[in-house]
N, C-alpha and C positions, 0 to 999 in steps of 0.2 A: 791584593795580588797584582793587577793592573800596575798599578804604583812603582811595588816592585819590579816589574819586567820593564818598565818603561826607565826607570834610573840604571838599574843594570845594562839597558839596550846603550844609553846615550854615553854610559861608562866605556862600552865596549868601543862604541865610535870614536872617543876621545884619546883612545889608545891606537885606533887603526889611523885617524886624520894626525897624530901627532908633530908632524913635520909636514903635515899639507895645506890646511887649513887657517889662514889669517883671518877669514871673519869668524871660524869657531873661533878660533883665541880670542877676539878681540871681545868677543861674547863673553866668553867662558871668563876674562880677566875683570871685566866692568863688571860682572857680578857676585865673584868669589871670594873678591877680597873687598870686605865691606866700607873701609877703610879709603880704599880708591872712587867706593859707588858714591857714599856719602858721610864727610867727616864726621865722626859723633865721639864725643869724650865720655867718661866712666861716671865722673861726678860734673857737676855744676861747677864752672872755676872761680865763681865771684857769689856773695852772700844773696845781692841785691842788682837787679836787671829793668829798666826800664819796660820790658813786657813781659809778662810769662805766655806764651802758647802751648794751651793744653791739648794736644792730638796731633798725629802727623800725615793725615788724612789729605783732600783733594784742598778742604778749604787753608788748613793750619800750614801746611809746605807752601800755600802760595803766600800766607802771610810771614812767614819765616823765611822767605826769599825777598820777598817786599819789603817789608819792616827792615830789615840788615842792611839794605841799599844806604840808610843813613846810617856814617859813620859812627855818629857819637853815639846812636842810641846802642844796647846793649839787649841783646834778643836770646831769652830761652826757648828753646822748646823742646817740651815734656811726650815722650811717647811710648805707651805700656810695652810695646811689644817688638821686636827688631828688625833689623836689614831686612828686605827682600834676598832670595836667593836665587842661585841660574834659573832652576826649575819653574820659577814664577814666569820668567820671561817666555816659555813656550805657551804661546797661543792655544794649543790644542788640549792642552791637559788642565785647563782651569777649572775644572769641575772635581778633578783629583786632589789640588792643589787646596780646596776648600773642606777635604777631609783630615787638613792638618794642623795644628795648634796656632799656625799662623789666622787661625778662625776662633771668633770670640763664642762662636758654639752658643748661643744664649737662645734657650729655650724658648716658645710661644705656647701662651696656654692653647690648653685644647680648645677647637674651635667647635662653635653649635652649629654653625650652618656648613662647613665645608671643612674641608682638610680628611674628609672621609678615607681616603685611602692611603694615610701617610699614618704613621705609625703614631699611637696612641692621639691621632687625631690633631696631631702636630706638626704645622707644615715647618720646614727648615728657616731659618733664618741667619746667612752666613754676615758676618761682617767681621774687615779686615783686620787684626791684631799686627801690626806693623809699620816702619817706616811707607808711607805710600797710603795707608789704610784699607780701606776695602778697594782702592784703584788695584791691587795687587791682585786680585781676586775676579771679577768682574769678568765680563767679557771686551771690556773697552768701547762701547758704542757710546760715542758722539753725538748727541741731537741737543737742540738749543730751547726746545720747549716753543711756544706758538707767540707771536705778537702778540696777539688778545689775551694769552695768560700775563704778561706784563703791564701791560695798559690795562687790565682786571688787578694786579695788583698796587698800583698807583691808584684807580679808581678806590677801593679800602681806604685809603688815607693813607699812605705810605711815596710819601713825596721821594724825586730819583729812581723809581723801579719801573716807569714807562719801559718799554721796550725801546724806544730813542736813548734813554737812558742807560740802558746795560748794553745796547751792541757794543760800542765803542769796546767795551769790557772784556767779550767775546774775542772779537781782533786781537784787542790785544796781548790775551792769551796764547794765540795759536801762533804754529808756525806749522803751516797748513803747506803740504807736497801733493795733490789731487792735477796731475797734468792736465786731465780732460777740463776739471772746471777751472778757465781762467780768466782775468781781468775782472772777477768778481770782487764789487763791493762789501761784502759780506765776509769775506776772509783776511786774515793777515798772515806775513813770514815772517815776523820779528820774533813773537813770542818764544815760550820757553816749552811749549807742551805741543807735543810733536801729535799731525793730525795727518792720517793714508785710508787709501782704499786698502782692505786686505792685499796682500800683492798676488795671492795667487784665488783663481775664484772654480768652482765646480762647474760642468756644464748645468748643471739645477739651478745654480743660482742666476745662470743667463736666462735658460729657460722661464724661471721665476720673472724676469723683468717684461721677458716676451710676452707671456701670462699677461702681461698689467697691461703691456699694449693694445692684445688683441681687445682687455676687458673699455679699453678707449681712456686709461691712466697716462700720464707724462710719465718719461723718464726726469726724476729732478734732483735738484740738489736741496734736499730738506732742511742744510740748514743755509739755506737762499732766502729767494723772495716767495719759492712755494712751499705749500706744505703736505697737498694731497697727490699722491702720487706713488710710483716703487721708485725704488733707489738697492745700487749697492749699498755695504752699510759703512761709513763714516766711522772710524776709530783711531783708539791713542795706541800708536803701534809708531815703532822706530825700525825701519827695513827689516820688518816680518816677526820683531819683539817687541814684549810690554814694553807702552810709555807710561810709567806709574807716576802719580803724582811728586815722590820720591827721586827717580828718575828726573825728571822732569825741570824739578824745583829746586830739589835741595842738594846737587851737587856741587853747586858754590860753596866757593871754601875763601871766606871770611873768617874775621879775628873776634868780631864783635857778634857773631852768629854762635851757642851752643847747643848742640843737639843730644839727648841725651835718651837712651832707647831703655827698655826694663824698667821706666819709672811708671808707677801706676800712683795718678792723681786721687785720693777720694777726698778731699773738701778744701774748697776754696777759701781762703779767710775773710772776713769781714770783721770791720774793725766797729766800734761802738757810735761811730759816724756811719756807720752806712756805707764804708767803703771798702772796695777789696785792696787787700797792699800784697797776697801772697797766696800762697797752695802749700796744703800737707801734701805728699805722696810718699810710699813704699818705693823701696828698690835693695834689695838683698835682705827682705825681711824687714829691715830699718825703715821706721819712721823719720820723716826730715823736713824741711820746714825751708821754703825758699821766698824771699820779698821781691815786688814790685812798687818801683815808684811811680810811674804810669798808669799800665794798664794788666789785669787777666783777661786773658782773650781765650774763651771755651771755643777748640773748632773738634770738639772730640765725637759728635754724630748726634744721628736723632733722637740714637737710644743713651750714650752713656752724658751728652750736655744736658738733657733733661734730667738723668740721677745724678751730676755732681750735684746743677741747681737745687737738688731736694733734699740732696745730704747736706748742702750746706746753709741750708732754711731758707730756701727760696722756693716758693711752691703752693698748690692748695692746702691753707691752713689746717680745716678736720683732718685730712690725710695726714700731712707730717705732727699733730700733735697724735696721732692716735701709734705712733711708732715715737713718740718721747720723741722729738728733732725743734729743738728752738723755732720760731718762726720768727724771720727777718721782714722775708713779704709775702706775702699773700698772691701768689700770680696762680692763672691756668696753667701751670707747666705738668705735660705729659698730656695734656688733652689735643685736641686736631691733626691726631694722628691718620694720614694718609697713605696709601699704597697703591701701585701700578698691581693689578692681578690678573693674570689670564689661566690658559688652558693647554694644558700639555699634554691632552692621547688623544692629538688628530696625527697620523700614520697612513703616509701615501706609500704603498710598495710600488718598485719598478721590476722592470725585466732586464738592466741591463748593471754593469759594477760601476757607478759615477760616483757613488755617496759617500759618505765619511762612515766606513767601517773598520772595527779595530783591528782585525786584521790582517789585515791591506796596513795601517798605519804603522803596526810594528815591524813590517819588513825591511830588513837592512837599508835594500836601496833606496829605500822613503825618507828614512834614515839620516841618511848620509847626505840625501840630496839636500833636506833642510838643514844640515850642518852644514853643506858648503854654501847653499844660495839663500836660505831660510825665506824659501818661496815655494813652497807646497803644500798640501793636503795639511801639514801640522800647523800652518802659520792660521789657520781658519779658530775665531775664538770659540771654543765651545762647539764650534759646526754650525753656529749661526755667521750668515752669510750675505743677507739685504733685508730689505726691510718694507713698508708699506704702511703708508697713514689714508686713509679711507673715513670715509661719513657715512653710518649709517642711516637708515629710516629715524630713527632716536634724535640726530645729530642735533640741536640747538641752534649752531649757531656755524658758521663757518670754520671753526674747529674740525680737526678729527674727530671723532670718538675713539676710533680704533688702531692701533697697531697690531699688521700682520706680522710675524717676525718670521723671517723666513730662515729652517738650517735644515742643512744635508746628513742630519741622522736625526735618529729619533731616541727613544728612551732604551730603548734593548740595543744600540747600535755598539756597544760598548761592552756588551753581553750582561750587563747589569751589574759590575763590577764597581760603577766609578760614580756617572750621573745619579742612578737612580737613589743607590745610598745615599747621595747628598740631599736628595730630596726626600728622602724616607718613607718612600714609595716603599706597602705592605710586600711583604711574601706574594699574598694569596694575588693583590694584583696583578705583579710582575709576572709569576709565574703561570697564571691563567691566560692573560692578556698580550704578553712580549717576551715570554720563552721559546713559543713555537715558531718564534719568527726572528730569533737568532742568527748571527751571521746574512741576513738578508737585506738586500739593499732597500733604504725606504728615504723618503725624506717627509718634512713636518711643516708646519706653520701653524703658529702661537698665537693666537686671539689674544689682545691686552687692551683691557677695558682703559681707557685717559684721563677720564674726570669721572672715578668714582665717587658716587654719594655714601657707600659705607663708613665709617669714621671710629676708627680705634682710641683705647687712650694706653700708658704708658704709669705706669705706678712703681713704690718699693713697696719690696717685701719684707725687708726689713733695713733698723737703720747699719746696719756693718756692707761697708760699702764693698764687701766683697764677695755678697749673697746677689747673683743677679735679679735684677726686676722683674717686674709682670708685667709681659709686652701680651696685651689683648687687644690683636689688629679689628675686629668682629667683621670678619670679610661676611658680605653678603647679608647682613643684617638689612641693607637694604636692594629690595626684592627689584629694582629696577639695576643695576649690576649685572645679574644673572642674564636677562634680557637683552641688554647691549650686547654683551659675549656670546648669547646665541647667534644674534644677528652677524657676529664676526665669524664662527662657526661656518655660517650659513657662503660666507662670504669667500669664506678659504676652499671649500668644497667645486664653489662655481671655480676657480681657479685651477683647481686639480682637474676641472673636466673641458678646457680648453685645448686646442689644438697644439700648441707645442710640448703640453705633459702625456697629453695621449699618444705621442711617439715613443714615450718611454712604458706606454699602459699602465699609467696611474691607476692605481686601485688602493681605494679607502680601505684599510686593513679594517673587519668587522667583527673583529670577536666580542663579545659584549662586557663590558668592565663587571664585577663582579659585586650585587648592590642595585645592578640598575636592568637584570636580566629580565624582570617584567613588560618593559616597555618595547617598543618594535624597534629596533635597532634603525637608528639616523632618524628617527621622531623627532620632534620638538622635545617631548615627552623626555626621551632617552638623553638626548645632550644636556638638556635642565639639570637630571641626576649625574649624568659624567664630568660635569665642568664642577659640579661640589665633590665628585671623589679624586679629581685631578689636577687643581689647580696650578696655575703657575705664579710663584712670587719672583717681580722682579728684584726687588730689594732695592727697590727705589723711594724708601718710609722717608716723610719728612714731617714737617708742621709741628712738634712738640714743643718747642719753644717761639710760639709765631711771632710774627713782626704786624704791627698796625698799631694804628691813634689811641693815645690815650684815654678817648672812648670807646673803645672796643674793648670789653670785659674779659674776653679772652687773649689780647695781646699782653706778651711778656718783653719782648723786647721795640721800640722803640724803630721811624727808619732810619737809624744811624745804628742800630743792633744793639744799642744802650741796652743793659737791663734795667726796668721799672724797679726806682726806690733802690736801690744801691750805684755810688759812683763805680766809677774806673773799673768795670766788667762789661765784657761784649760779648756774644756769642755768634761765632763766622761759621756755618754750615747748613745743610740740607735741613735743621730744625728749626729755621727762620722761617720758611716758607710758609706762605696763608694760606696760599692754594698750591698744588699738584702740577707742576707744568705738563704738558706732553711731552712723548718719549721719555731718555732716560735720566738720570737725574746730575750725572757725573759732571757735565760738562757746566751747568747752571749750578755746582757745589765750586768750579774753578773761577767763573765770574762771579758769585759772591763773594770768593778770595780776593776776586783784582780790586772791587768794588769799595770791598771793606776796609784795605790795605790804601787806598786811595782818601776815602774817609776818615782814616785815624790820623794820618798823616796831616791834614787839611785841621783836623780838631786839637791836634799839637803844634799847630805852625810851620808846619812842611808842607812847604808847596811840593806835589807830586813833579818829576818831570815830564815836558809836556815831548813827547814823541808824536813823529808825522806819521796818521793812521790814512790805510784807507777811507775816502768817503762814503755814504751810504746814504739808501733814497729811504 
């Protein structure tokens, strides 16, 4: 119903601005007509392409804008699902936006330790069906993950992934608009992926940094030279709209570049050498059959490049003979699966109307104002608005452990129309817990654990590649997780009882989640059982297809993204990863595209061109 009133509201504007408004047009035409956003033809116009690229996700657009840089070579890419549309591009509705077929919807088994209050024990897990992939989806946050997670994956045996080693990469990515931080090392304006502060911020979310002051935190620029600290938050936003990878990347309109959307890839070919020359995929029901004389290059995610690899017999052997699937190789693919998890029902109410409530946001003049200057209350992603990396008592090592994520509503801020359905959040919860407190202004802050030790893995269920997988994240299987997040709990609390939130009379909403009524409400005791009936997934899963030495028995790919035991296949995305970097995963899915695209080039005899970057200490 939300959904509804919010396209009918934006219809209604587009009829009242129709002679007024040049940046709504300029909006409303870059996104309508798909044609304009990003060329894509019907079929493939040639048999045989020097690359196939399977996904059109944050890694696959950077290499489909890479890769096409050289002339002669001849670039497909293959992508199940289509354009982005306007709708994608408003900020605020991206949690609506995730209850639409533009979402690959794929289930997670029921979980034993946590998922307790999401419906049949199920917590969501959206990822993108589209040009852009799940960039389309997201809330856009920006972070680059910690030095020591790269210099940790170098250390592995994974020569080139020092963190001296991929800044460059980063740079060269962005083209970074942040007026307050300048002359910094650490950013570029060249790039093709547009990086801003939200343009418009709440007074909470100043408060929020105040907060960190008084607690003796820096104001910093996290993806600088610090890491612990608050911050507004960093995102791929182009004046107050998505920058999708899509967006971003694949607007070049090249001859030698084809992009082709409603193809759905299921098996890679390999030849009786051990090589890939091509992909089956569907599109209009039809099966089809496209060649590479190069390379296949999977950038299609953590979850669907771990099930080509397996539908096309690349995988743990018992597993794919026990579903009839040839075995080519034998790797761990689907194991070292990782995930960013927090905690979603901490609920500060205030006394006064600052917060992001829904309706306050559907009034005309709210409206209108983000259709002429797309700088208000709507341009905020999700209602997350800054952010905070902190070390707990736990911490190890000069890392974070924790991400506070700081937004100006909460789970009922929406009246439970939008967010909570996405997250399938029970009845009995919602309506016990965040009905009585409807229409009321609240704001929140998300404990997200950074180097969990839990470890999921990632299987088929069968072999028809259009039965989805069994994605068993097993959050909280290990009991020191739980622990960290309290400590984050613990941490977001002393914040709400500092002097700048108590102008607003912050009060911890205390109704008791329902499940956990035993315990004395703000115990230790009590959060233990609330963080397993509330969690929050970032959708930040990576490691399924990891990268490391050919002595490591769970490496599948190679650091060149080689797959082990078949030629001329790579895999460019977030399922490379060994380890988990901190924060979020998007921006380290675009530098493994610059990285990769850089690599292949160099392994075909293409010198990359060398562009004057910023330096860096």
């Amino acid at each position: 119903m939300l959904r509804i009133i919010i396209i009918l509201s934006l219809l209604l504007v587009i009829l009242i601005s129709a002679v007024k408004s040049a940046t709504f047009f300029d909006l409303l035409r870059e996104y309508t007509n798909k044609n304009e956003q990003v060329k894509t033809t019907y079929y493939p116009k040639w048999k045989n392409y020097d690359f196939i690229i399977i996904g059109a996700g944050s890694g696959g657009s950077v290499l489909a804008n890479r890769l096409s840089e050289n002339k002669n070579w001849k670039i497909l890419l293959l992508e199940a699902g289509y354009p982005e549309n306007l709708f994608h591009q408003i900020p605020l509705i991206t949690n609506i936006n995730q209850l639409t077929d533009y979402n690959w919807n794929y289930p997670m088994e029921p979980q034993q330790n946590t998922c307790f209050g999401m419906i049949n024990r199920q917590c969501a897990w959206p990822r993108g069906k589209a040009l852009g992939g799940t960039s389309i989806l997201n809330n856009m946050i920006l972070t680059r993950g910690h030095k020591l997670d790269f210099d940790h994956w170098k250390s592995l045996g994974n020569d080139g992934w020092s963190y001296e080693d991929v800044l460059p990469y980063y740079i060269k990515s962005e083209k970074f608009d942040i007026p307050s931080i300048i002359n910094s090392s650490y950013h570029g304006k060249d790039g093709y992926l547009c990086v801003e502060h939200v343009p418009f911020h709440t007074v909470l979310s100043t408060t929020f940094l105040e907060a960190g002051k008084k607690l003796g935190y820096d104001i910093i620029d996290y993806n600088g030279e610090q890491r612990i600290g608050f911050s507004y938050i960093q995102v791929n936003m182009d004046k107050g709209a998505r920058c999708s990878a899509a967006k971003a990347y694949l607007k070049v309109k090249r001859p030698n570049l084809d992009i082709v959307t409603g193809a759905r890839v299921t098996k890679v070919l390999i030849d009786e050498n051990r090589r890939a020359y091509g992909v089956q995929y569907f599109k209009d029901n039809k099966q089809k059959l496209i060649f590479s004389t190069k390379e296949v290059l999977l950038s299609a995610g953590t979850i669907d490049s771990a099930k080509l690899l397996m539908l096309s017999g690349i995988g743990p052997k018992e597993h794919l003979q026990e579903l009839g699937i040839n075995v080519i190789q034998d790797s761990k693919v689907g194991y070292n699966m990782y995930e960013h998890i927090g905690f979603l029902g901490l609920v500060f109410l205030i006394n006064q109307p600052v917060s992001v409530v829904v309706q306050n946001m559907l009034k005309p003049s709210v409206i209108l104002d983000y259709v002429f200057k797309r700088s208000n209350i709507i341009s905020i992603p999700g209602g997350a608005e800054a952010l905070a990396f902190i070390r707990t008592k736990y911490a190890s090592s000069e890392k974070p452990d924790i991400e506070l994520l700081f937004t100006s509503a909460s789970l009922h801020s929406d009246n439970g129309k939008g967010f909570r359905v996405g997250q399938r959040v029970t009845d009995e919860i919602y309506n016990t817990v965040y009905k009585p407190i409807e229409n009321k202004d609240a704001w929140s802050i998300w404990p997200i654990i950074q180097s969990p030790k839990s470890v999921g893995r990632l299987t088929l269920r069968s072999k028809d590649p259009f039965v989805p997988p069994k994605i068993d994240p097993n959050f909280f299987s290990h009991p020191d997780d739980v622990e960290i997040l309290l400590e984050g709990i613990k941490h977001a609390i002393n914040i709400s009882k500092t002097e700048p939130f108590l102008a607003y009379n912050s009060q911890l909403h205390n109704i008791k989640i329902p499940g956990c009524e035993s315990y004395e409400f703000a115990s230790d005791y009590y959060w233990r059982c609330a963080i397993k009936y509330l969690p929050s997934m970032m959708n930040h899963e990576i490691g399924t297809v990891k990268m490391g030495p050919k002595t490591d028995p769970y490496a599948v790919v190679d650091s060149r993204l080689r797959v082990y035991g078949v030629k001329n296949l790579r895999v460019v995305d977030a399922s490379i990863m060994p380890t988990i970097p901190i924060g979020h995963a998007n921006a380290v899915i675009f530098m493994i595209g610059e990285k990769a695209a850089d690599m292949i080039k160099q392994d075909w005899q293409i010198q990359p061109p060398q562009k004057k970057t910023n330096s860096f200490n």
